[in-house]
N, C-alpha and C positions, 0 to 999 in steps of 0.2 A: 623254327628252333634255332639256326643259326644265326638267325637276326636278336632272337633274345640275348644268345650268349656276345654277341658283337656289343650289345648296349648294355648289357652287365659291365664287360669289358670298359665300356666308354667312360661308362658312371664310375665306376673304380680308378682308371686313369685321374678323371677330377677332383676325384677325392682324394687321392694322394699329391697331386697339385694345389690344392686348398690346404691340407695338412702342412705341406713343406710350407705354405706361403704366411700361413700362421706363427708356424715355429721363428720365419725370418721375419716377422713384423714382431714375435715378441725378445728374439734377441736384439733389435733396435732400439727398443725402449729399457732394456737394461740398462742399468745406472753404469758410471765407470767407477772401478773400484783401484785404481793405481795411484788415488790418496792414500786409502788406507796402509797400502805398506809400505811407502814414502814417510807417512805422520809416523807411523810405529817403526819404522826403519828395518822393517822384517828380510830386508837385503843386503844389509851388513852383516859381516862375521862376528858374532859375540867372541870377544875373550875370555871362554868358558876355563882355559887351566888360571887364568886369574881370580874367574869367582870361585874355582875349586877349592883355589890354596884360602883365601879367604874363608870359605865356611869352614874347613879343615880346621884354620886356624879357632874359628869363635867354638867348633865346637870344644874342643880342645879346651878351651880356655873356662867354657862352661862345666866339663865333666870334671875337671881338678881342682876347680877353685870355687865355683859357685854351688856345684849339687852335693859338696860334703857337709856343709852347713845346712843343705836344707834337709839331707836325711838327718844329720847330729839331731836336729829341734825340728823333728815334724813338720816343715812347711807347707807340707803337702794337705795336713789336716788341717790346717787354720784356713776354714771355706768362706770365711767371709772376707778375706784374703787374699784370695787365690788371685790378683792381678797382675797384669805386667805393663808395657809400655802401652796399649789402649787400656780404656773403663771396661770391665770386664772380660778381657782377653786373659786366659787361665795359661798357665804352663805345668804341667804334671809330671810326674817321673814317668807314666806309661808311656806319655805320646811328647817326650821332648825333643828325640830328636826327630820326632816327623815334624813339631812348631818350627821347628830351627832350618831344616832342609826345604819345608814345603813352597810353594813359587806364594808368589800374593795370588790374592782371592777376591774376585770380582762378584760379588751379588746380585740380582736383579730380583727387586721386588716392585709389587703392585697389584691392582685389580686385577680381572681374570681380561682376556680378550686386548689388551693395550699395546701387545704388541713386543712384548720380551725375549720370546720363543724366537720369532721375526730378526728380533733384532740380534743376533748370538747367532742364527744363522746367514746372516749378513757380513756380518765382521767378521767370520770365517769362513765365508765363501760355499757354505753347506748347501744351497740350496738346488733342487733336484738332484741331490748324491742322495744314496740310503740310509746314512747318519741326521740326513738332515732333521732337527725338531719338530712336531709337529705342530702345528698351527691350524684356527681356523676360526671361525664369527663366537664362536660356542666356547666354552670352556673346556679348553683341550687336554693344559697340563697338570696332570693329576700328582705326579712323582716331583721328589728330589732331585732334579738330574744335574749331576756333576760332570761335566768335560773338562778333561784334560788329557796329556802329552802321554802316550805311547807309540812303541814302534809299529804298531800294525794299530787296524781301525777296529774295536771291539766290543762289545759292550761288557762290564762289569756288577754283579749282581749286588744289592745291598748286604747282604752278610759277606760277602767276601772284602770288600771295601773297610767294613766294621770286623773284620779279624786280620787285617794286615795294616800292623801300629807305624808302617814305614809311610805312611798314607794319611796319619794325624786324623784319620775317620774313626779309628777305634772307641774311643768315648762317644760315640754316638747311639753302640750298643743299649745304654740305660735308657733310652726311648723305648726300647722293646720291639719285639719280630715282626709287629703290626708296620712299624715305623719303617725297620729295612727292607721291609716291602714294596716300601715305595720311594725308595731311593734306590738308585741306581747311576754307574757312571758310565762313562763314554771316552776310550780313549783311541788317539788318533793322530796322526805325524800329522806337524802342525806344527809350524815356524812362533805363532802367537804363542799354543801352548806351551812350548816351550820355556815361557817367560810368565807364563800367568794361567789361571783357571776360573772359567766361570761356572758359576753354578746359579740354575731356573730355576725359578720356584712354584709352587702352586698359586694359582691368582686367588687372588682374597674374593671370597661372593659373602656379601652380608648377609643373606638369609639361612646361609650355612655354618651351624655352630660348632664350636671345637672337635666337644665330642664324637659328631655325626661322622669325624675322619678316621676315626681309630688310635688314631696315637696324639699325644701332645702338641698341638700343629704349630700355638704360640713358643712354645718351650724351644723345640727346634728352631724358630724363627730365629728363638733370640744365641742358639748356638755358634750357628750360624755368621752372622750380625757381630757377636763378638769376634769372632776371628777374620770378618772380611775385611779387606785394606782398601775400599772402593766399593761403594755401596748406590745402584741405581735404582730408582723408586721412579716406575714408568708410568703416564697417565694417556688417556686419549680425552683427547676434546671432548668429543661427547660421555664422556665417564666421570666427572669433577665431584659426582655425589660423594661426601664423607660421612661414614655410617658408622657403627662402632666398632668394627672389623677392626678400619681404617686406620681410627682413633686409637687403638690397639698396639698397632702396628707402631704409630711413632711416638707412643710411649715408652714402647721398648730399644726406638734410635737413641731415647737420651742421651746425651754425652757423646755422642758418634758423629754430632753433627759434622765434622768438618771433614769426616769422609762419605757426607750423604752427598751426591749430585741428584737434581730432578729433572726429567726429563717429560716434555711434553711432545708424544709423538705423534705421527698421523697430522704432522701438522699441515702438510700438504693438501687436504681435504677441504681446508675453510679458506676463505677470502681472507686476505691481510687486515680489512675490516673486523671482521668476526675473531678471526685469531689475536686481536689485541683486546677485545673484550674478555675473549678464554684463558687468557693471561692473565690478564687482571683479578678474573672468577678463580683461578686457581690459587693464585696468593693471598684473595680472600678467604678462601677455603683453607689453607693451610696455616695462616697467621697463628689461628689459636693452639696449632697443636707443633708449631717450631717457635720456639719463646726464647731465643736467641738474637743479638745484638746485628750481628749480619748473616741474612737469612742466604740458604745451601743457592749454589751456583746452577739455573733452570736453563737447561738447553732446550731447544724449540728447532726440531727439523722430523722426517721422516724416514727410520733406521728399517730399510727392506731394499733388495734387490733394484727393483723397478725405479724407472725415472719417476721424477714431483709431476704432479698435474701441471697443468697449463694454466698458466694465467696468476702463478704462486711467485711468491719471495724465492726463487731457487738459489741465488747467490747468495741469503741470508741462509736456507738452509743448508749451502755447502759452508760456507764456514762457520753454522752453530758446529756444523757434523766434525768437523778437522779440532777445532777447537778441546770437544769431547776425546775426542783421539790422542790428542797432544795431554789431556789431562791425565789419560790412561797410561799413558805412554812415559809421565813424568812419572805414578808409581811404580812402572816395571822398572824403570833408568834406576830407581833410587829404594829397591828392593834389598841391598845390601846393607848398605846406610839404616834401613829400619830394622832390619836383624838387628845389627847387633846395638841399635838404642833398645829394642826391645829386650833384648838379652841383659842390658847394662842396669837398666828400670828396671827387670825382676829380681838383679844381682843385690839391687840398693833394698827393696822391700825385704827379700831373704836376711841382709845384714841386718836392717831395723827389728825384725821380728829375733833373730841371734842374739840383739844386744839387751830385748824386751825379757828375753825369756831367762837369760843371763842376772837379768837384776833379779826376777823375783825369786829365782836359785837364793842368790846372795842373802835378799832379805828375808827368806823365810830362814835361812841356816842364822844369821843373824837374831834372829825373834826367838828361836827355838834354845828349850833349856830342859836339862832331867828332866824335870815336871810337866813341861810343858804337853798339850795336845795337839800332834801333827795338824790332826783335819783343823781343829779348832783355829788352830796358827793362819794357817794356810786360806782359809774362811777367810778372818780380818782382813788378810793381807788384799786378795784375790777381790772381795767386797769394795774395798778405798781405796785403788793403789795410789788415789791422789797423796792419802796422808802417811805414805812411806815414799813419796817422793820418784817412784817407776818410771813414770813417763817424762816427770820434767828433770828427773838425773839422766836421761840419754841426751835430751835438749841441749844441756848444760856442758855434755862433756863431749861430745860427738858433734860431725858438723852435718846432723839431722836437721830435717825441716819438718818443723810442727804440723805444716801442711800434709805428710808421707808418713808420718802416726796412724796406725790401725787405729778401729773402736775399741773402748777400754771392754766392752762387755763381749767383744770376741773371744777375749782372755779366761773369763768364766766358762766359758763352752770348753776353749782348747782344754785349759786344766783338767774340764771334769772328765775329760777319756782322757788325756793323759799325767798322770800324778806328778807332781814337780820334784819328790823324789827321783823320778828317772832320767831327768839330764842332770849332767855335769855343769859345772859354771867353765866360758868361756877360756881362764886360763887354764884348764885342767884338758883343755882340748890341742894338744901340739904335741908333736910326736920328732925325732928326733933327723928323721928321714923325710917326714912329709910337711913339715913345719907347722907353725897353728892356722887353724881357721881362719880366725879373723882377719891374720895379716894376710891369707890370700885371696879374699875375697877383697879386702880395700886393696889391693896392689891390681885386681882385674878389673876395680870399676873405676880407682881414678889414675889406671896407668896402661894397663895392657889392652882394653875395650876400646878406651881413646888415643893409644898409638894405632890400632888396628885400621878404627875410622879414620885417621890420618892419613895412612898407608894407601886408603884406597881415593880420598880426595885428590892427592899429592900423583896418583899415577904409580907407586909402586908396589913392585908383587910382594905380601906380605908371606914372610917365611914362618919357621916354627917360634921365633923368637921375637916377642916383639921390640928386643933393643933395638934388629937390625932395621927394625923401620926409622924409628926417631929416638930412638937411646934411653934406656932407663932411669937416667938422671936429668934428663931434660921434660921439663913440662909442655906436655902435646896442646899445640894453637888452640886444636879447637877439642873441646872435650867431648860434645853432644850437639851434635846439629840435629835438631829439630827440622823434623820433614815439614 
């Protein structure tokens, strides 16, 4: 009996010897990860009361000068409209200032299994903590999963995300109960987060159709998509098939291209042979569905924990890896700078649709006589605004770009919910205290938005006033830097 329990004993010593020897041969092969917050600079102090005063400042500049024009004249109902400084990126009165406060937003789309989850938990160091994403050969991520920056590590349900508009989730609602079911967020002290949030998505499986999910899976796709400032479309080598999912999918990039990166990962798997073939098979694969002059920027390494196999390009893949880093890195740097171009570009669309809605005020009061028939008036006008001259008198007399003109048939829609009766024409809008519209919405877009971005090019702290950055009567260098 004593000799059993002596080799029980024995065998347990070995295996907890084996156990330790294992844990130390896989902490060996972990990768080093003291790029990643060198490239992202996650060890410097932010000048957080500078970017304070700065959003203070834009928002400021938005609530007094830009959103009284856009309740005056509806802007919010003109939905084929609804743009701002990207192709369908919306700004609405519910959730403005969560567009305005929110950090930029990193997306990761792609097939199922390629390695997303992987990669998000890598770049934040998640892996074996209880946050960490789940992963594995199979199709694992079923949810929406949003991480970002709080003080403690949590998780957050999808309806409570979609009822706190300080979080710019709340129009997410209109997908329905099905949809916040399967979003959910994640927040967590986090030096990255702090600066950025990414959000996983579900992998695309071809055999699997819309419906089969429960809520609108493309629709959210393309919610999404609109509002992320960094978009990664992840592929594995052995995964190149494009099916109609696929096809789907970067029909709904259009116009976003220049913030699509594509990523080939797993690249550590193939011989340098083989992996130039895959490269090639993937550009052939994708030619027909990115139809652009110079095609998105394809990074090629392996984004997980663990060191590259052996016998691989590992210095190709450490600087595709830094490279990506430093791209990421240039969005967070110059997240302020895209505020307020983006606030500035919805400022210019609000004035054009102000000055649109202005003239057919004009022209319908103009057209109309005793006799005359409202609807009937109103009809012509609204049917040809060519041949009352609407669109090319803004042309003419403003320094509009024919390019930044709505569609003439948006006009038809707005009017018919709202009767042109109920606005006022432009000069009937100034008040005696708050002055007129128009002049404060051109004083915010070609004076106050681009002293601000001046302010912060130049290194100084912008205050409530944008004289005291570069002076109200001086024309700011640069108006609009284009990221």
């Amino acid at each position: 009996m004593k000799g059993t329990v002596w080799i029980c004993c024995f065998l347990s010593l070995l295996l907890l010897q084996a156990t330790a020897e294992e844990e130390e041969d896989l902490t060996s092969v972990l990768r080093d990860r003291t790029h990643i917050d060198e490239t992202l600079r996650l060890a410097t102090e932010e000048k957080a009361a500078d970017y304070a005063a700065a959003l203070q400042r834009l928002r400021k500049i938005y609530h007094t000068s830009i959103k009284p024009m856009e309740q005056a004249y509806k802007y919010n109902e003109l939905r084929q409209h609804e743009i701002s400084a990207y192709p369908g990126r919306t700004l609405g009165d519910s959730s403005t200032d969560g567009e305005i406060t929110s950090k930029p937003m990193v997306l990761f789309l792609g097939p199922w299994s390629v390695g997303k989850s992987s990669m998000i938990n890598y770049l934040l160091g998640l892996n074996d903590s209880p946050y960490q994403l789940y992963t594995g050969a199979e199709p694992t991520t079923s949810e929406f999963t949003v991480i970002m920056h709080g003080e403690k590590i949590r998780s957050v349900e999808g309806i409570v995300m979609a009822a706190d508009s300080s979080r710019s989730f709340s129009p997410l609602e209109k997908f329905g109960q099905n949809f916040l079911e399967k979003l959910i967020g994640i927040e967590m002290p986090h030096k990255l987060l702090e600066r950025v949030t990414f959000v996983d998505t579900p992998g695309i499986i071809e055999n699997r159709k819309q419906q089969e999910r429960g809520y609108p899976f493309n629709d959210v796709c393309q919610w999404f998509i609109d509002r992320a400032d960094l978009i990664f479309v992840v592929f594995d080598p052995t995964k190149l098939d494009v099916g109609l999912e696929l096809e789907m999918l970067f029909r709904q990039l259009k116009g976003r291209e220049s913030q699509i990166r594509i990523i080939l990962n797993k690249a550590d798997n193939l011989v340098t042979q083989d992996l130039m073939r895959v490269y090639g098979a993937l550009f052939w694969s994708l030619a027909p569905l990115i139809n652009v002059t110079e095609p998105p920027r394809v990074y090629v390494s392996s984004f997980w924990p663990y060191d590259y196999a052996p016998d691989t390009s590992r210095e190709l893949f450490k600087r595709e890896e830094i490279s990506l880093l430093e791209d990421l890195n240039q969005v967070i740097e110059n997240r302020m700078e895209n505020k307020i171009a983006f606030i500035r570009q919805h400022g210019i669309r609000v004035r054009i649709h102000g000055l649109l809605v202005d003239r057919y005020v004009q022209t319908f009061k103009e057209k109309m006589s005793f006799f005359s028939d409202p609807e009937l008036v109103f009809k012509e006008i609204v049917d040809d605004p060519d041949k009352f001259y609407i669109f090319k008198s803004i042309l003419a007399k403003t320094n509009v770009s024919k390019f930044d003109l709505p569609n003439r048939d948006a006009y038809r829609d707005f009017f018919g919910i709202n009767p042109v009766t109920n606005f006022k024409p432009l000069s009937a809008q100034c008040s005696y205290m708050g002055g007129c519209l128009l002049e404060k919405i051109e004083r915010a877009i070609t004076n106050e938005l681009p002293a601000l971005l001046s302010s912060i090019n130049s290194g100084k702290q912008p205050g409530l006033s944008s004289c005291e950055a570069t002076g109200c009567g001086e024309k700011p260098k640069n108006r609009y830097r284009k990221n």
